[in-house]
PyMOL Python script that loads the backbone (N, CA, C, O; Angstrom):
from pymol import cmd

cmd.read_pdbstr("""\
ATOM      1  N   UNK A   1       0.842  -1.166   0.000  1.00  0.00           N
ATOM      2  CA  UNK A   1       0.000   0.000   0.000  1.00  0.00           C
ATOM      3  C   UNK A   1       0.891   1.234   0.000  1.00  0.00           C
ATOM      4  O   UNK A   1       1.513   1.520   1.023  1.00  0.00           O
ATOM      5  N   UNK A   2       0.974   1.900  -0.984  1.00  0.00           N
ATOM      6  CA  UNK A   2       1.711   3.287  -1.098  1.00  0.00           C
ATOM      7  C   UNK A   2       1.208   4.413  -0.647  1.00  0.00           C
ATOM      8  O   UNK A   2       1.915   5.278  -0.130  1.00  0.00           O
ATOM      9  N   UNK A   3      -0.346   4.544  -0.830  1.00  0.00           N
ATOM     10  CA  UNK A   3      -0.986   5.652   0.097  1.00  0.00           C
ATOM     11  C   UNK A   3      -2.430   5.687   0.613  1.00  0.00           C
ATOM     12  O   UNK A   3      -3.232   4.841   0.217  1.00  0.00           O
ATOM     13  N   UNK A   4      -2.739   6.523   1.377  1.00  0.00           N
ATOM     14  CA  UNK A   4      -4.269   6.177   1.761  1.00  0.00           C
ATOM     15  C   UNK A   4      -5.353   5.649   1.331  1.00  0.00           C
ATOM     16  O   UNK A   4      -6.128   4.990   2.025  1.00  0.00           O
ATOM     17  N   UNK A   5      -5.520   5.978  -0.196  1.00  0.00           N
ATOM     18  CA  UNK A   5      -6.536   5.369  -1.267  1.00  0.00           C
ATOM     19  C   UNK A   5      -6.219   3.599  -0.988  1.00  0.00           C
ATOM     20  O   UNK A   5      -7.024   2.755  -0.595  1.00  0.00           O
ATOM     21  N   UNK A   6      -4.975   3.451  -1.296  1.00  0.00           N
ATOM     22  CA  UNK A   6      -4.837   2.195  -1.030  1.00  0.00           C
ATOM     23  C   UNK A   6      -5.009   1.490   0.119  1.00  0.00           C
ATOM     24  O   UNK A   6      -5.279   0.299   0.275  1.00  0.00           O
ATOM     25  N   UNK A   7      -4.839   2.283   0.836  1.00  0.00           N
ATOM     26  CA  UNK A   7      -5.450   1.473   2.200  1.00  0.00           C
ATOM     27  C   UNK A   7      -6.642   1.201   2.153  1.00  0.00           C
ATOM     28  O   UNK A   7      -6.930   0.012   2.289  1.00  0.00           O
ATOM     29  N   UNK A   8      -7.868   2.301   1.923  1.00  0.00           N
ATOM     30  CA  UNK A   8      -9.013   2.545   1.941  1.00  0.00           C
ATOM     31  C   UNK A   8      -9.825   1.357   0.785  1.00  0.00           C
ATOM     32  O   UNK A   8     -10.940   0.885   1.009  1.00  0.00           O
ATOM     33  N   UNK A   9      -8.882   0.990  -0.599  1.00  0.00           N
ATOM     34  CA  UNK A   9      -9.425  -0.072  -0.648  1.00  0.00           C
ATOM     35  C   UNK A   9      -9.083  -1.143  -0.478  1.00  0.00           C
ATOM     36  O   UNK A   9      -9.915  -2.049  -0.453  1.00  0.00           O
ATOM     37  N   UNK A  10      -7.935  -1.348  -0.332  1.00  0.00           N
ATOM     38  CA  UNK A  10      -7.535  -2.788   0.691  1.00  0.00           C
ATOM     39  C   UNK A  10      -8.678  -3.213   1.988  1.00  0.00           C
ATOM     40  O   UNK A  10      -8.721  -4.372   2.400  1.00  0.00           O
ATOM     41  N   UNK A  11      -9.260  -2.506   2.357  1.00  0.00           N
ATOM     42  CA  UNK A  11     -10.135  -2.646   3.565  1.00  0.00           C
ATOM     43  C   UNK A  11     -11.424  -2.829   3.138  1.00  0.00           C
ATOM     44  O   UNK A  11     -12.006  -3.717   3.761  1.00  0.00           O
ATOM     45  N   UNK A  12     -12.097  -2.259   2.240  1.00  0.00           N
ATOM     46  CA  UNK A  12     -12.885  -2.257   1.285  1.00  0.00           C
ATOM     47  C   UNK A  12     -13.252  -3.680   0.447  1.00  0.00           C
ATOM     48  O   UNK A  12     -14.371  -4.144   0.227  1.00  0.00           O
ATOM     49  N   UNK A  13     -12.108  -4.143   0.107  1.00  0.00           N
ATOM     50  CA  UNK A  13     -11.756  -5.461  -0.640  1.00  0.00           C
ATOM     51  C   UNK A  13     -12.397  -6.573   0.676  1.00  0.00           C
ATOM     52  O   UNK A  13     -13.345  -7.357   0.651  1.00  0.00           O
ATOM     53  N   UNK A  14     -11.427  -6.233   1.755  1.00  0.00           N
ATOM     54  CA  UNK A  14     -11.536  -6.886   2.991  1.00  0.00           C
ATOM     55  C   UNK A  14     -12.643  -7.260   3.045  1.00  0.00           C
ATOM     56  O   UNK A  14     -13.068  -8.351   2.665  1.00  0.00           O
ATOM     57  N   UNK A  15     -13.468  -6.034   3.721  1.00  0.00           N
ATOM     58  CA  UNK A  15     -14.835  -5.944   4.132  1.00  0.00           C
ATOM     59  C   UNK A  15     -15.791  -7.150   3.271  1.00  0.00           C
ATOM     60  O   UNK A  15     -16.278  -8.086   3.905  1.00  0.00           O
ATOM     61  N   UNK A  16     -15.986  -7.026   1.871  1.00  0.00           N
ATOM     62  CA  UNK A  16     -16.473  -7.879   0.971  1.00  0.00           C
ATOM     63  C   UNK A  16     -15.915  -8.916   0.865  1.00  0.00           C
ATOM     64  O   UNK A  16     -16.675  -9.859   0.645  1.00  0.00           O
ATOM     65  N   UNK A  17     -14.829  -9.159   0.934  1.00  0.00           N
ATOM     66  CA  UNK A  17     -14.098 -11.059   1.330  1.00  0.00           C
ATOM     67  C   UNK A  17     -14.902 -11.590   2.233  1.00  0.00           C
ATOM     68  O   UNK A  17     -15.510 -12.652   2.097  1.00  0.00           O
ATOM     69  N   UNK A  18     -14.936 -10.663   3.446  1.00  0.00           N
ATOM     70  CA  UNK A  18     -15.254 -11.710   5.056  1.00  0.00           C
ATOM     71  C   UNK A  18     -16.787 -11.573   4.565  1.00  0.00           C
ATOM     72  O   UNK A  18     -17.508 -12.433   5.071  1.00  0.00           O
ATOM     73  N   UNK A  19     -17.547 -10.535   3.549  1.00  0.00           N
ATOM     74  CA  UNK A  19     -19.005 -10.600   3.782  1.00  0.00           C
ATOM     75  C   UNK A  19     -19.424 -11.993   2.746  1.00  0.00           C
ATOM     76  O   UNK A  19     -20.528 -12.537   2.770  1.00  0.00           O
ATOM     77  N   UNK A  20     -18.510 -12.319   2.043  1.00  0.00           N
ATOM     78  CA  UNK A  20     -18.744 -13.424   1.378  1.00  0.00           C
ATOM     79  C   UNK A  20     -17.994 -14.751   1.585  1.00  0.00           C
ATOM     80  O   UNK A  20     -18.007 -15.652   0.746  1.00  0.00           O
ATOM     81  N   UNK A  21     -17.383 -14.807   2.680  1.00  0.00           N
ATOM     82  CA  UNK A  21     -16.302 -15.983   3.100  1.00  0.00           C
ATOM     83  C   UNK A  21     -15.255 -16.240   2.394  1.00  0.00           C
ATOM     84  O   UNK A  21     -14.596 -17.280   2.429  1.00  0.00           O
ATOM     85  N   UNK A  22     -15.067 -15.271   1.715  1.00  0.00           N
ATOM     86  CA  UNK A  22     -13.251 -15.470   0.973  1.00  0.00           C
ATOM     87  C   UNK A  22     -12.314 -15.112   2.059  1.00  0.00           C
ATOM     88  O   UNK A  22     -11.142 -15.237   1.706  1.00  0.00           O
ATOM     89  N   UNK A  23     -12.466 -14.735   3.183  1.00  0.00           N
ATOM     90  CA  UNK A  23     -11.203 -14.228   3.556  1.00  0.00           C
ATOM     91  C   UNK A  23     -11.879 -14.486   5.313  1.00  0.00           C
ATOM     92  O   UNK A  23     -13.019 -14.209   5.688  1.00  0.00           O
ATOM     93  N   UNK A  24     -10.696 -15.120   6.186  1.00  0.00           N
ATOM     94  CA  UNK A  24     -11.072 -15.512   7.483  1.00  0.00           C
ATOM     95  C   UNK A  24     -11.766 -13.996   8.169  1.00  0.00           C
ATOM     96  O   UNK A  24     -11.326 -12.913   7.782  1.00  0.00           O
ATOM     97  N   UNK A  25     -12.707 -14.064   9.050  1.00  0.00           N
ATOM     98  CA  UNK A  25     -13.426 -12.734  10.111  1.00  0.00           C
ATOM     99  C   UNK A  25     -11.530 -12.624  10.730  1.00  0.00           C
ATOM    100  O   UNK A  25     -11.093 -11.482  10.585  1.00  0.00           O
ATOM    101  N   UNK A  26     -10.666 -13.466  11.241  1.00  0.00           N
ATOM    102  CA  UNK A  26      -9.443 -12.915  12.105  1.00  0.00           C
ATOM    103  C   UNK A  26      -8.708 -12.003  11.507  1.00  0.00           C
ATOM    104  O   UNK A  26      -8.497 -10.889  11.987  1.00  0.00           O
ATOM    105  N   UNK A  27      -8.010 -12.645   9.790  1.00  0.00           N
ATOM    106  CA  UNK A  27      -7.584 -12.388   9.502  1.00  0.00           C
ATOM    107  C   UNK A  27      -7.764 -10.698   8.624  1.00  0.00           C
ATOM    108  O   UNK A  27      -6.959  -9.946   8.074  1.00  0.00           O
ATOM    109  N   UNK A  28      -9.339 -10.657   8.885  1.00  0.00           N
ATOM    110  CA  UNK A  28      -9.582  -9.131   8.354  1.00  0.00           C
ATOM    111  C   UNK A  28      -9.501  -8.315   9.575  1.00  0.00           C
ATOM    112  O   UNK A  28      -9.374  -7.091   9.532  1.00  0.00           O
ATOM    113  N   UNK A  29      -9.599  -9.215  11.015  1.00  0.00           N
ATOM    114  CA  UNK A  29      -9.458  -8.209  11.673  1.00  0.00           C
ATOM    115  C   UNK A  29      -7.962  -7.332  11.635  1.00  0.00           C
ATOM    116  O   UNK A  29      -7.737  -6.124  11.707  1.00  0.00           O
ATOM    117  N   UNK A  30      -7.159  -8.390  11.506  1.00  0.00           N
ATOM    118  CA  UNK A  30      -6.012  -8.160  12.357  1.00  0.00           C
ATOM    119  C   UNK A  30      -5.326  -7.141  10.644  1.00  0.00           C
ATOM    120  O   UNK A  30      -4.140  -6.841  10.503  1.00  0.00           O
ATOM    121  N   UNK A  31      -6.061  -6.924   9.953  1.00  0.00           N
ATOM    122  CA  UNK A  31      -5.721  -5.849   8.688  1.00  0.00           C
ATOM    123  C   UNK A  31      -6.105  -4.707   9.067  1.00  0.00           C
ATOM    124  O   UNK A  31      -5.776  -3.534   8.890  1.00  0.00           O
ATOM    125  N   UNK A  32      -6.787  -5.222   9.565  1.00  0.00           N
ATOM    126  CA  UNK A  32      -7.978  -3.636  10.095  1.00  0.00           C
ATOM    127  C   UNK A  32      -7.137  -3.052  11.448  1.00  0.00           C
ATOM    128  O   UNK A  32      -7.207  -1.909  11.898  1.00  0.00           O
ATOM    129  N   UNK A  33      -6.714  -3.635  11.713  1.00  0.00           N
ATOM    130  CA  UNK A  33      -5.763  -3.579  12.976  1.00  0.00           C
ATOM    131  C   UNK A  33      -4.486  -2.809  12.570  1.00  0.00           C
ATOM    132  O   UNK A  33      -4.041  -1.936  13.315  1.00  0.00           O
ATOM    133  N   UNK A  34      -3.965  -3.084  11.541  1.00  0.00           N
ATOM    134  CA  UNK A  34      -2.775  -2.882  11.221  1.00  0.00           C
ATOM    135  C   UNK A  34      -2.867  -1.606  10.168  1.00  0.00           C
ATOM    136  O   UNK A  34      -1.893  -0.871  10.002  1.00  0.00           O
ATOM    137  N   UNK A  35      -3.853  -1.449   9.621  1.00  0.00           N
ATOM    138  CA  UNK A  35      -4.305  -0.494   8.851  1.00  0.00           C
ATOM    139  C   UNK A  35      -4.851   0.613   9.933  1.00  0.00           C
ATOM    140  O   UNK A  35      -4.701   1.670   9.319  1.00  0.00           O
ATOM    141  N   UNK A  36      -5.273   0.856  10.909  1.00  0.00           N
ATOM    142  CA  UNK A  36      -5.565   1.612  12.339  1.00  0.00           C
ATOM    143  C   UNK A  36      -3.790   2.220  12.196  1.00  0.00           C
ATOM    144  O   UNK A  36      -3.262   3.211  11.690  1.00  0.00           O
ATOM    145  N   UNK A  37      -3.374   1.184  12.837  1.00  0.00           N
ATOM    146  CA  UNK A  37      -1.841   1.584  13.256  1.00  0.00           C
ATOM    147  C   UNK A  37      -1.538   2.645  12.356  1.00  0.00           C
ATOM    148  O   UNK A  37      -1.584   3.793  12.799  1.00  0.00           O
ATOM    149  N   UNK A  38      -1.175   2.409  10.923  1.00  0.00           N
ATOM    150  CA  UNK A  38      -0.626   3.276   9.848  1.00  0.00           C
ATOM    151  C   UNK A  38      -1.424   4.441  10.109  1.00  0.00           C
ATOM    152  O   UNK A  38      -0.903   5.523  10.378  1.00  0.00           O
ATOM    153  N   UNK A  39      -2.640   4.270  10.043  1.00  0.00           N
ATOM    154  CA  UNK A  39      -3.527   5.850  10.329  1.00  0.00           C
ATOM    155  C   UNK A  39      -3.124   6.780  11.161  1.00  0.00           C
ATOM    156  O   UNK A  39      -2.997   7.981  10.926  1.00  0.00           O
ATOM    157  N   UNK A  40      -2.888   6.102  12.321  1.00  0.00           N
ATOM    158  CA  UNK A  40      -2.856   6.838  13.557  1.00  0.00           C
ATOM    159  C   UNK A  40      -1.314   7.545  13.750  1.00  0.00           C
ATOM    160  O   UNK A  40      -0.976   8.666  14.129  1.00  0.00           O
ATOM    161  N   UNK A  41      -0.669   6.541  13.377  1.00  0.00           N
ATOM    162  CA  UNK A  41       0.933   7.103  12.935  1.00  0.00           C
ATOM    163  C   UNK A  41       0.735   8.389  12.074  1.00  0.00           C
ATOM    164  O   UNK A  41       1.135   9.497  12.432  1.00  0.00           O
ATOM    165  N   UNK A  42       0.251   8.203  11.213  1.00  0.00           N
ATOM    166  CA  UNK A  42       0.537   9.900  10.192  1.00  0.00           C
ATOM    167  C   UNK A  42      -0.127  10.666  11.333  1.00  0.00           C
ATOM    168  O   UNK A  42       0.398  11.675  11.803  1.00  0.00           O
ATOM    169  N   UNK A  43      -1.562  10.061  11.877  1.00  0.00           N
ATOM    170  CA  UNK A  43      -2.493  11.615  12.714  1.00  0.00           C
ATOM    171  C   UNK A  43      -1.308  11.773  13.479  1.00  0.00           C
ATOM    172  O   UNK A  43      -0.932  12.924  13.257  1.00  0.00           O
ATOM    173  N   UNK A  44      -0.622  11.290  14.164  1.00  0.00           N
ATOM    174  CA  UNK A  44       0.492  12.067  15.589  1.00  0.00           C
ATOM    175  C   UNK A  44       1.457  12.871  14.482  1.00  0.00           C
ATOM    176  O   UNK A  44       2.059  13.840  14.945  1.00  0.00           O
ATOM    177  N   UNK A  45       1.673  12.553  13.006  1.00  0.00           N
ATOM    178  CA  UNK A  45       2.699  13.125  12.130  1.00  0.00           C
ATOM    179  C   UNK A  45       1.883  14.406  11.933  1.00  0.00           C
ATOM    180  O   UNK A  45       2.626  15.377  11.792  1.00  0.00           O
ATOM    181  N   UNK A  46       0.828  14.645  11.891  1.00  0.00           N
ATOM    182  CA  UNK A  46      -0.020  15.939  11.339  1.00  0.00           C
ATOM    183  C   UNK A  46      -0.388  16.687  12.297  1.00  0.00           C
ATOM    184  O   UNK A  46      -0.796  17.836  12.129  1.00  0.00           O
ATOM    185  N   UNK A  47      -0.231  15.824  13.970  1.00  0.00           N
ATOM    186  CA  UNK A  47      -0.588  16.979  15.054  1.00  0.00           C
ATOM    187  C   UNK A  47       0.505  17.161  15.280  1.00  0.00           C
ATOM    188  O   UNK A  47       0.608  18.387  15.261  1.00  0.00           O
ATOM    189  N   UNK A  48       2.145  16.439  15.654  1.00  0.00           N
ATOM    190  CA  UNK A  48       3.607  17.605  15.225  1.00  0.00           C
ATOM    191  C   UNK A  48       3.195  17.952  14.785  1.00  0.00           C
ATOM    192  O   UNK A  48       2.398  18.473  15.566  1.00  0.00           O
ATOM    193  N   UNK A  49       2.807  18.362  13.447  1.00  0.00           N
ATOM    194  CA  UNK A  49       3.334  19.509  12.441  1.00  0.00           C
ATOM    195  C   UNK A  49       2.425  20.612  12.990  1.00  0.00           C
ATOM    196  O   UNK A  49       2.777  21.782  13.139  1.00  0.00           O
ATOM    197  N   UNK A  50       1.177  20.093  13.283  1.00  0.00           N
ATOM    198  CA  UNK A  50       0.523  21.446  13.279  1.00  0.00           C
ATOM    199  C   UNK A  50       0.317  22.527  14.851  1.00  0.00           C
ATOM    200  O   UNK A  50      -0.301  23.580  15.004  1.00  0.00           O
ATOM    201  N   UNK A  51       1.209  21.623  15.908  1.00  0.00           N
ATOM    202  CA  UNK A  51       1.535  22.338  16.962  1.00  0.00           C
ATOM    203  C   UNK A  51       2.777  23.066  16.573  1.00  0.00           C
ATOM    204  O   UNK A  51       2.797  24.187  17.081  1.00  0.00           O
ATOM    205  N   UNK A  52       3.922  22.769  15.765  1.00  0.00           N
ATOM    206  CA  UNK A  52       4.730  23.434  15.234  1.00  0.00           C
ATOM    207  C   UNK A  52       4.556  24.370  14.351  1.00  0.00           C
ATOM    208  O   UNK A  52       5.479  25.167  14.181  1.00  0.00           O
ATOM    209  N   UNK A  53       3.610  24.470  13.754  1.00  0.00           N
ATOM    210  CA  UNK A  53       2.849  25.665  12.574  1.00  0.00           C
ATOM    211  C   UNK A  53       3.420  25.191  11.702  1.00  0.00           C
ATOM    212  O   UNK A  53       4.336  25.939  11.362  1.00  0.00           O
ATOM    213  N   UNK A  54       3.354  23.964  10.902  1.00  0.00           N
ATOM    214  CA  UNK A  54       3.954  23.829   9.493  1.00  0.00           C
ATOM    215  C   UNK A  54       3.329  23.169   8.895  1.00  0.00           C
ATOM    216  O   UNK A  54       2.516  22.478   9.509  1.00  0.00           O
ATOM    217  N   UNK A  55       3.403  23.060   7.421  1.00  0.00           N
ATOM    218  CA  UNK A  55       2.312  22.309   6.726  1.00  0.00           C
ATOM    219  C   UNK A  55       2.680  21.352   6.052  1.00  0.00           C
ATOM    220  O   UNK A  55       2.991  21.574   4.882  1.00  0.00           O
ATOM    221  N   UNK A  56       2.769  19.807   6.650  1.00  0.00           N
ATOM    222  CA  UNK A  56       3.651  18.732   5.915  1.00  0.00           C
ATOM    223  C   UNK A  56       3.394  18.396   4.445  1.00  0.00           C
ATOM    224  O   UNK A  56       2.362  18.778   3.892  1.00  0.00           O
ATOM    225  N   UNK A  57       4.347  17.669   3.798  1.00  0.00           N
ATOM    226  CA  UNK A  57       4.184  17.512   2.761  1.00  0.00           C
ATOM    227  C   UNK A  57       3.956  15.502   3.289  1.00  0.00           C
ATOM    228  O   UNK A  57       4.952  14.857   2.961  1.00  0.00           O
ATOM    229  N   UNK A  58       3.179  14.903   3.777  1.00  0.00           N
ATOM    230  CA  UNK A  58       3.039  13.785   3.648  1.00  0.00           C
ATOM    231  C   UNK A  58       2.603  12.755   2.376  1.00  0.00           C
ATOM    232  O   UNK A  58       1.446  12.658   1.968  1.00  0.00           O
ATOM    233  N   UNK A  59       3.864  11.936   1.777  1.00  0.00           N
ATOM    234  CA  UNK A  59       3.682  10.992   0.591  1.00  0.00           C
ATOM    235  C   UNK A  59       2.535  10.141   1.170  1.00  0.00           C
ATOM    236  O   UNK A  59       1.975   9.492   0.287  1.00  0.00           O
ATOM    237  N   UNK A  60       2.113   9.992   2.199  1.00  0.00           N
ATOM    238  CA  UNK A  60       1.734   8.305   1.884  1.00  0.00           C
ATOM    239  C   UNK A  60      -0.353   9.618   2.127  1.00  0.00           C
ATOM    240  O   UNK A  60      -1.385   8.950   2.196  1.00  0.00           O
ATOM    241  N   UNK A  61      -0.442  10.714   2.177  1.00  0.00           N
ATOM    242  CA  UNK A  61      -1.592  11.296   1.431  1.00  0.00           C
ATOM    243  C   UNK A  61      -2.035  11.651   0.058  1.00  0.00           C
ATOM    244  O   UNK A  61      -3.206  11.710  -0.319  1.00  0.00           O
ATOM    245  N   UNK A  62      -0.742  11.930  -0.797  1.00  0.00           N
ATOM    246  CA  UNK A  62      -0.494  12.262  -1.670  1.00  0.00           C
ATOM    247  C   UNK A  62      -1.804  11.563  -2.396  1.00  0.00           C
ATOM    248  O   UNK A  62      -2.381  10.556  -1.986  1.00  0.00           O
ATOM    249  N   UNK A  63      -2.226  12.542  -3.890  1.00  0.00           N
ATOM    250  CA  UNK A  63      -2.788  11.557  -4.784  1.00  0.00           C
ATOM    251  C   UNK A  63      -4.714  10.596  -3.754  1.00  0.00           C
ATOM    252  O   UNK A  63      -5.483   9.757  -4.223  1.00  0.00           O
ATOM    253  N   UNK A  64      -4.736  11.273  -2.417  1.00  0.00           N
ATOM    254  CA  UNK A  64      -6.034  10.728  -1.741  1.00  0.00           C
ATOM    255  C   UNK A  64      -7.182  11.112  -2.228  1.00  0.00           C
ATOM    256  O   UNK A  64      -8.271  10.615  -1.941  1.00  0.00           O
ATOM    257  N   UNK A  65      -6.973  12.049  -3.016  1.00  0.00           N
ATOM    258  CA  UNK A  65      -8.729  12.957  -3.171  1.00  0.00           C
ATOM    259  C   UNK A  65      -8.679  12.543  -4.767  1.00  0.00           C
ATOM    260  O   UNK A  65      -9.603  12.860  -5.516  1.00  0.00           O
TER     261      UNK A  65
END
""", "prot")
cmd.dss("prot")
cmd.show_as("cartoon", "prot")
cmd.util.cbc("prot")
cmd.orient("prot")
């Protein structure tokens, strides 16, 4: 996964595996789990920046909208 979009449908994909039994309920959790982590890592990267007053240039947003 190179950036958020990709996360967003990696999880997406997920979601519809476990709703159709392609893919174990654990094993989507523990994506969903790990996909949390990455999130939450950039949010502490974007509240530095923005208690510092600066406006990051974060790659792994790039290309989201």
């Amino acid at each position: 996964m190179n950036n958020i979009k990709d996360v967003r449908k990696e999880l997406c994909k997920a979601f519809e595996d476990i709703r159709t039994g392609e893919l174990d309920v654990k094993r989507g959790a523990e994506m969903s789990n790990i996909a949390g982590k990455i999130i939450n890592s950039l949010k502490v990267q974007l509240e530095y920046s923005s208690l510092r007053k600066e406006s990051p240039s974060i790659d792994f947003f790039n290309d989201a909208i």
